[in-house]
Kinemage of the C-alpha trace (Angstrom):
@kinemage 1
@onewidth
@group {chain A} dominant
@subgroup {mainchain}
@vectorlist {calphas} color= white
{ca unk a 1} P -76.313 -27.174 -22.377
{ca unk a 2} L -76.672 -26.791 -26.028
{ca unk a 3} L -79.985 -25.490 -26.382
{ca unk a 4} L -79.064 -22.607 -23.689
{ca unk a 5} L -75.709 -21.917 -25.694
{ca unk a 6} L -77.548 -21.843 -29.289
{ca unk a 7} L -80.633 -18.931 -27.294
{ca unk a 8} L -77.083 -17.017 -25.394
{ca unk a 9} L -75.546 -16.855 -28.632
{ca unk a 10} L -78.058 -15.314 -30.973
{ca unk a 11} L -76.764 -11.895 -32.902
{ca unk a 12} L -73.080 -11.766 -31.313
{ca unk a 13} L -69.900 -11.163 -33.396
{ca unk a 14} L -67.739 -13.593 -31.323
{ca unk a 15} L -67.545 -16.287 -28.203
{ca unk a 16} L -64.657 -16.143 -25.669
{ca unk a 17} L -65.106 -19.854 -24.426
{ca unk a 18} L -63.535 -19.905 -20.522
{ca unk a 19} L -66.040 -22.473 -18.833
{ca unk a 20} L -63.942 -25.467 -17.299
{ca unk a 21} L -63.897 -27.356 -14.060
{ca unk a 22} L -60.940 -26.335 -12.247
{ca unk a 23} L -58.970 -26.769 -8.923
{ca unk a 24} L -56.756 -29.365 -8.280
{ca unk a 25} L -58.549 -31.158 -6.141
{ca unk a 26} L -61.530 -31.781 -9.124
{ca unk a 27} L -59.032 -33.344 -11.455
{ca unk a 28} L -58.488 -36.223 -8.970
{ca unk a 29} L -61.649 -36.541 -7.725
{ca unk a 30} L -64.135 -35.957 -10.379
{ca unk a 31} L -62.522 -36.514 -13.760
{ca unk a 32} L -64.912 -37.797 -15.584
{ca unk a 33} L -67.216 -34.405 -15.022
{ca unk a 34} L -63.935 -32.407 -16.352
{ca unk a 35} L -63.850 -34.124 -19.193
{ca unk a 36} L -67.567 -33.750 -20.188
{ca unk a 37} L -67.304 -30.073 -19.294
{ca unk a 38} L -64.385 -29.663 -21.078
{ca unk a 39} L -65.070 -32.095 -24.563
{ca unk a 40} L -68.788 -31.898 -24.618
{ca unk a 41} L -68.967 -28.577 -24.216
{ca unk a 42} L -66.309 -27.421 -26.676
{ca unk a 43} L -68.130 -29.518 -28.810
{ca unk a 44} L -71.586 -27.599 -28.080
{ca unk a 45} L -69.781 -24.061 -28.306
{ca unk a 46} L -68.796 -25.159 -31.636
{ca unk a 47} L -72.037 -26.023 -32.531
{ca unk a 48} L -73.682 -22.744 -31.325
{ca unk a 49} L -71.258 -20.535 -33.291
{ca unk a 50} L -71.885 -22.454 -36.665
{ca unk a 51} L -75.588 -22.267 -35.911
{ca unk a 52} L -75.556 -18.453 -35.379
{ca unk a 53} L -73.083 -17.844 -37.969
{ca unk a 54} L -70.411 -16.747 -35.740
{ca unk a 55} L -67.133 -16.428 -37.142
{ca unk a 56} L -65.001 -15.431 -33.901
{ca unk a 57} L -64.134 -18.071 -31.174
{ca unk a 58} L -61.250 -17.338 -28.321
{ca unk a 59} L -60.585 -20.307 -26.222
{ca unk a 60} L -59.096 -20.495 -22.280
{ca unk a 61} L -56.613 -23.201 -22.654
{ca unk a 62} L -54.459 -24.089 -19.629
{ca unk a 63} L -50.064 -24.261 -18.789
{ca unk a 64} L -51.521 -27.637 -17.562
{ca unk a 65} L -51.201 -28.819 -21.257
{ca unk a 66} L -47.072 -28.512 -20.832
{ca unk a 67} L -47.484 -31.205 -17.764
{ca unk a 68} L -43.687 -31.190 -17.211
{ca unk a 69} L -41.955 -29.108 -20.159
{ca unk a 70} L -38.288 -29.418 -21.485
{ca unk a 71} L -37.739 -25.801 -21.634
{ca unk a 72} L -37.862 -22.977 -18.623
{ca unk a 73} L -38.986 -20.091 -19.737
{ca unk a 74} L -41.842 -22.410 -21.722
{ca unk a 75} L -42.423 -21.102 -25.457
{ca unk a 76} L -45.794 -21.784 -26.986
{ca unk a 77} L -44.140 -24.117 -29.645
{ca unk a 78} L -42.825 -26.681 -26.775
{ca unk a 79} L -44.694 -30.547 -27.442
{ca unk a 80} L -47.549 -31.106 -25.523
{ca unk a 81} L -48.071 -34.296 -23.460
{ca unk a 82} L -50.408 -36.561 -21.145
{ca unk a 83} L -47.547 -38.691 -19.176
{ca unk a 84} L -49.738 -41.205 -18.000
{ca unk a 85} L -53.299 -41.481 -18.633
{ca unk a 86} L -53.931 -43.718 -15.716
{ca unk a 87} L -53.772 -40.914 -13.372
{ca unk a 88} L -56.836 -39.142 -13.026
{ca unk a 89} L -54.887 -35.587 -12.982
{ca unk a 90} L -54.726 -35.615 -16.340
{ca unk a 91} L -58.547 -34.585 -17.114
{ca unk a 92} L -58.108 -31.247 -17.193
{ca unk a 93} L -54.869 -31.060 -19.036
{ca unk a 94} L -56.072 -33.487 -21.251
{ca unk a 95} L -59.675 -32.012 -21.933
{ca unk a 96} L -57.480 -28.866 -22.702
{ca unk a 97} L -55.770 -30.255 -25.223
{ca unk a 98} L -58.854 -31.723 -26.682
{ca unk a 99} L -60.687 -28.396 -26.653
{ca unk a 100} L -57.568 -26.589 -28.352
{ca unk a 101} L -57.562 -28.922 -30.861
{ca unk a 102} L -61.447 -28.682 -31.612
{ca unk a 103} L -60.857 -25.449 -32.297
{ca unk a 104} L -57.837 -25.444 -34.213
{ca unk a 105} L -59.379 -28.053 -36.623
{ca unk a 106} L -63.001 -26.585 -37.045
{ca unk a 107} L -61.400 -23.090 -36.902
{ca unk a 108} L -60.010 -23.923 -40.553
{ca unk a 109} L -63.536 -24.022 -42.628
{ca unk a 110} L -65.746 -22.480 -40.052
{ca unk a 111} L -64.297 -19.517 -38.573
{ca unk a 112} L -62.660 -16.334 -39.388
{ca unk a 113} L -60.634 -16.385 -36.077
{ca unk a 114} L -59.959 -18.321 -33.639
{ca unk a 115} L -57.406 -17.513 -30.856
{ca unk a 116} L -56.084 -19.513 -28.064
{ca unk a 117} L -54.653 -18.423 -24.836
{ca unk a 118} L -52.859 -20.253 -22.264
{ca unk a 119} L -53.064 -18.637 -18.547
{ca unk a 120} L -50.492 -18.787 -16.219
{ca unk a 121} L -51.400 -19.239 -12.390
{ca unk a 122} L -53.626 -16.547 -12.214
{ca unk a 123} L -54.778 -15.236 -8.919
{ca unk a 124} L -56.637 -12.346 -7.372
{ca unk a 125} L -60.038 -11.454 -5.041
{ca unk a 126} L -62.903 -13.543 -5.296
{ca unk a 127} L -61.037 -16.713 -7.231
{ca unk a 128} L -62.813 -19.316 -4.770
{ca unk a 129} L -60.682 -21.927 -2.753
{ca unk a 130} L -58.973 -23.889 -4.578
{ca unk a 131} L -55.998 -22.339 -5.732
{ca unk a 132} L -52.802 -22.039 -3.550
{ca unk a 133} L -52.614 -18.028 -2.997
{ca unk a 134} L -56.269 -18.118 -1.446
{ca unk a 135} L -55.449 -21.742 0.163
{ca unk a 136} L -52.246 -20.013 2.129
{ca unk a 137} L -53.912 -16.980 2.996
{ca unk a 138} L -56.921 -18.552 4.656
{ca unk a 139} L -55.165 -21.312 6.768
{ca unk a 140} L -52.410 -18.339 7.409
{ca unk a 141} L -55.569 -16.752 9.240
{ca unk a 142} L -57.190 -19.751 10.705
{ca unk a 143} L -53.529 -20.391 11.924
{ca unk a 144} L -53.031 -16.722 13.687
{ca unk a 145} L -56.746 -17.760 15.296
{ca unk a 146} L -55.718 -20.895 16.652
{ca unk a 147} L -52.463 -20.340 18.467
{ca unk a 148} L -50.554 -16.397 17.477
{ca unk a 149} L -47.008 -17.243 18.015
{ca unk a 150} L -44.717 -15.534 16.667
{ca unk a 151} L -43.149 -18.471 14.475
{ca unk a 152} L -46.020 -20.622 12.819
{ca unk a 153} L -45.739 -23.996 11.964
{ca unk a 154} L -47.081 -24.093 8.276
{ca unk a 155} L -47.278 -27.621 5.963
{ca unk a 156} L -47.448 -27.031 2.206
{ca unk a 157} L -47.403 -29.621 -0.544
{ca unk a 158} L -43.978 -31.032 -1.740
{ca unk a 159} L -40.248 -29.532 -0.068
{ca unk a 160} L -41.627 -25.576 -1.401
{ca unk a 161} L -38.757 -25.472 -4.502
{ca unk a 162} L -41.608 -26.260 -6.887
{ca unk a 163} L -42.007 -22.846 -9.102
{ca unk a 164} L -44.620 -21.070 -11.075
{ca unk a 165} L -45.150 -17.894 -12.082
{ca unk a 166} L -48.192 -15.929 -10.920
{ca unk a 167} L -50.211 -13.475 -12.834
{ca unk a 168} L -52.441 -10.672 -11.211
{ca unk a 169} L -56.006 -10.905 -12.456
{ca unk a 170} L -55.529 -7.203 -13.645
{ca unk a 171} L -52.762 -8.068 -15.890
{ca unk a 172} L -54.406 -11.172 -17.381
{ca unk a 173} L -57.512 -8.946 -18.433
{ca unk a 174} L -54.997 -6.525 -20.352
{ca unk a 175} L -53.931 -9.497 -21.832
{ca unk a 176} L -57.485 -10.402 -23.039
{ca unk a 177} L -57.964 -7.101 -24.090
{ca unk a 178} L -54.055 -7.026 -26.151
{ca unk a 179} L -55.769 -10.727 -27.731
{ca unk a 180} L -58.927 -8.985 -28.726
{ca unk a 181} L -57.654 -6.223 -30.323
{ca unk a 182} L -54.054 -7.867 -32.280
{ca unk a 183} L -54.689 -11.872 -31.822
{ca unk a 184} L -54.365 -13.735 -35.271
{ca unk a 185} L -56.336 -16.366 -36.313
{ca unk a 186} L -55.212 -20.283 -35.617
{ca unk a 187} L -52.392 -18.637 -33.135
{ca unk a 188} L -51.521 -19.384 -29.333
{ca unk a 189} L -50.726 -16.898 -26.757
{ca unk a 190} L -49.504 -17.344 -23.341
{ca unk a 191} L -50.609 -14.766 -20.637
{ca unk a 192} L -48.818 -14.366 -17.675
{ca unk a 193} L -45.618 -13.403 -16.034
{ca unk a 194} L -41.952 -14.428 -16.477
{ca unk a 195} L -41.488 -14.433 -12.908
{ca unk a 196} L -40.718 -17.332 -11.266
{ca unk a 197} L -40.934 -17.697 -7.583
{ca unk a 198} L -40.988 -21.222 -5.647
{ca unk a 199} L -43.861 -22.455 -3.691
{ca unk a 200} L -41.968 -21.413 -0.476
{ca unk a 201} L -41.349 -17.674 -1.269
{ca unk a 202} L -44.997 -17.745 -1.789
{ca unk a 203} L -45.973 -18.940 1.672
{ca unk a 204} L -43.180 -16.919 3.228
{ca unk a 205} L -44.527 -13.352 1.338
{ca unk a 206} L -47.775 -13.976 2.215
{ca unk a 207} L -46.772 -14.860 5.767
{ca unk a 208} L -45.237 -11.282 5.921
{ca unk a 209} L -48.511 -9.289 4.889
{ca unk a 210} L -50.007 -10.969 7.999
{ca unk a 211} L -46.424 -9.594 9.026
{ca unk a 212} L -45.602 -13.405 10.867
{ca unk a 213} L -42.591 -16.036 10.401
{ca unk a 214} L -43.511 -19.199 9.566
{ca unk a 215} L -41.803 -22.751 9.905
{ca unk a 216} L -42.607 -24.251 6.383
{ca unk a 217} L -43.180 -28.084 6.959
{ca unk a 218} L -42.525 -30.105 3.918
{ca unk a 219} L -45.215 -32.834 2.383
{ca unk a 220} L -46.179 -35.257 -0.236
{ca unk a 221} L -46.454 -33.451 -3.564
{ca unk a 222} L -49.889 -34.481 -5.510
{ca unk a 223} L -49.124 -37.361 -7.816
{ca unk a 224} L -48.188 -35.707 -11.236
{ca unk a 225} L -47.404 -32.057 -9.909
{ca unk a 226} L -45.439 -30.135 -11.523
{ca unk a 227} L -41.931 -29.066 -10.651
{ca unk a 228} L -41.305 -25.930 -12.195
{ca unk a 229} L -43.338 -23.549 -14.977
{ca unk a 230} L -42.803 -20.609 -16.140
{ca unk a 231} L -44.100 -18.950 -19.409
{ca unk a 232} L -41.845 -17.952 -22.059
{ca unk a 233} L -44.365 -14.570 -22.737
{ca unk a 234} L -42.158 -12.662 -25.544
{ca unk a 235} L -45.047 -13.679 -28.364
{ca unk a 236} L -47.937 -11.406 -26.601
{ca unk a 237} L -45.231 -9.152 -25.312
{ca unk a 238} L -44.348 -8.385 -28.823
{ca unk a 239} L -48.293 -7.294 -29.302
{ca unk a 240} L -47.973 -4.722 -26.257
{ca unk a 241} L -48.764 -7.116 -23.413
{ca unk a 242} L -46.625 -5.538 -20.159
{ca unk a 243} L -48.035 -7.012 -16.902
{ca unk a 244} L -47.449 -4.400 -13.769
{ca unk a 245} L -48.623 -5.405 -10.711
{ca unk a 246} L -45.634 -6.923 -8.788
{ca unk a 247} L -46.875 -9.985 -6.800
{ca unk a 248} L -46.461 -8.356 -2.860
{ca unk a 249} L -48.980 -6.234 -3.762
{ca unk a 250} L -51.215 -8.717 -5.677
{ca unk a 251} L -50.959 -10.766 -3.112
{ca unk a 252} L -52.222 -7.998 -0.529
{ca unk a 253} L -55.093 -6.901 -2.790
{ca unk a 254} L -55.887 -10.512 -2.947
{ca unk a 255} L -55.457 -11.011 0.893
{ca unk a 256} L -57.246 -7.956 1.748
{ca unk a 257} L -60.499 -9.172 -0.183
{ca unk a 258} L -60.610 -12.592 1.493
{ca unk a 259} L -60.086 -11.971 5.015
{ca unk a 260} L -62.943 -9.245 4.543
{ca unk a 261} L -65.628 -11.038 2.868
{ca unk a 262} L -65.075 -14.616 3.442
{ca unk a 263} L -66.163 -15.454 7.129
């Protein structure tokens, strides 16, 4: 809403611009309301900072914008692409390449700095429902509720040797904070972890904090998933980024919120 963003942004020094639709299941099902989010309101956060003279703008991009990159350990510098535009996926990593280059191109005349930062698979308490770590850990539950054996049947998307590399919401703030304090102007950072881990370890660790085996049943992988990503993170690292929270005990901290506040 531009008139709300032109009152919000009255007498500030700078903008860190994170508003997006996400969760998988949006991008397929309501694209066209990503892309507005994501293009029309770039467009109005733009607006807002040349209106209130601000000359500092950090933008949330996504590792979505790498669909399915050449290189594992992914550098910043690797070519971005949309494969096909006819799949509906593609709003949000398209509408993040959009907003990136909004700001890249207005951040030459009309900013002092502008800094972009790339998450990768974040997770942590109170992240909603529809990410995978929260996903697993509620139908892990619901699971346990419905029939506690002692070896659980449990279906995941694709055969489970997809990768990513999960960062603990704790980490990626230090990271916003490292950005804040050493990110230069027209740059790209990624934030995240260099520790790749396939879909199955995932369901298997967080089957052990419920301290249960699990049978993991293979299924169709979302058309336009991504096999494998992991962030090349040397550039931040090389500002004093370190993430330290190992991902068993994220993904307790992360369990331990849910199953006590979501009913």
């Amino acid at each position: 809403n531009p008139d709300v963003l032109n009152k919000a942004s009255k007498d500030i020094d700078g903008v860190w611009h994170l508003a997006f639709i996400n969760g998988t299941s949006n991008f397929y099902e309501k694209p066209q309301l990503v892309l507005d989010v994501g293009v029309r309101g770039m467009l109005n956060v733009i607006d807002a900072c040349k209106n209130n003279n601000i000359r500092e703008l950090f933008l949330a991009s996504s590792s979505e914008v790498y669909q399915t990159p050449n290189h594992i350990p992914t550098s910043e510098k690797v070519s971005l692409s949309i494969p096909d535009p006819l799949n509906p996926r593609y709003s949000y990593g398209g509408g993040k390449l959009i907003s990136e280059l909004l700001c890249l191109n207005y951040g030459r005349e009309f900013f002092e700095r502008v800094v972009i930062f790339r998450p990768h698979n974040v997770y942590g308490p109170n992240m909603g429902f529809e990410h995978v770590i929260p996903q697993f850990i509620l139908r892990m539950q619901k699971l346990i509720k419905i029939n506690d054996k002692n070896i659980i049947d449990f279906k995941i998307q694709g055969n489970g040797a997809e990768t990513r590399a999960f960062c603990f919401i704790d980490d990626f703030i230090e990271g916003l904070m490292v950005l804040e304090e050493y990110g230069s102007h027209l740059n790209i950072y990624h934030i995240g972890t260099e520790d790749e881990i396939s879909i199955r370890s995932i369901a298997e660790k967080i089957s052990n904090y419920f301290e249960k085996k699990i049978k993991v049943e293979p299924g169709k992988l979302a058309e336009g998933g991504t096999l494998r990503r992991c962030p090349d993170i040397s550039k931040i690292m090389n500002l004093g980024y370190r993430p330290k929270v190992e991902l068993k005990d994220g993904i307790a901290k992360t369990a331990d919120w849910y199953l006590s506040n979501i009913k």
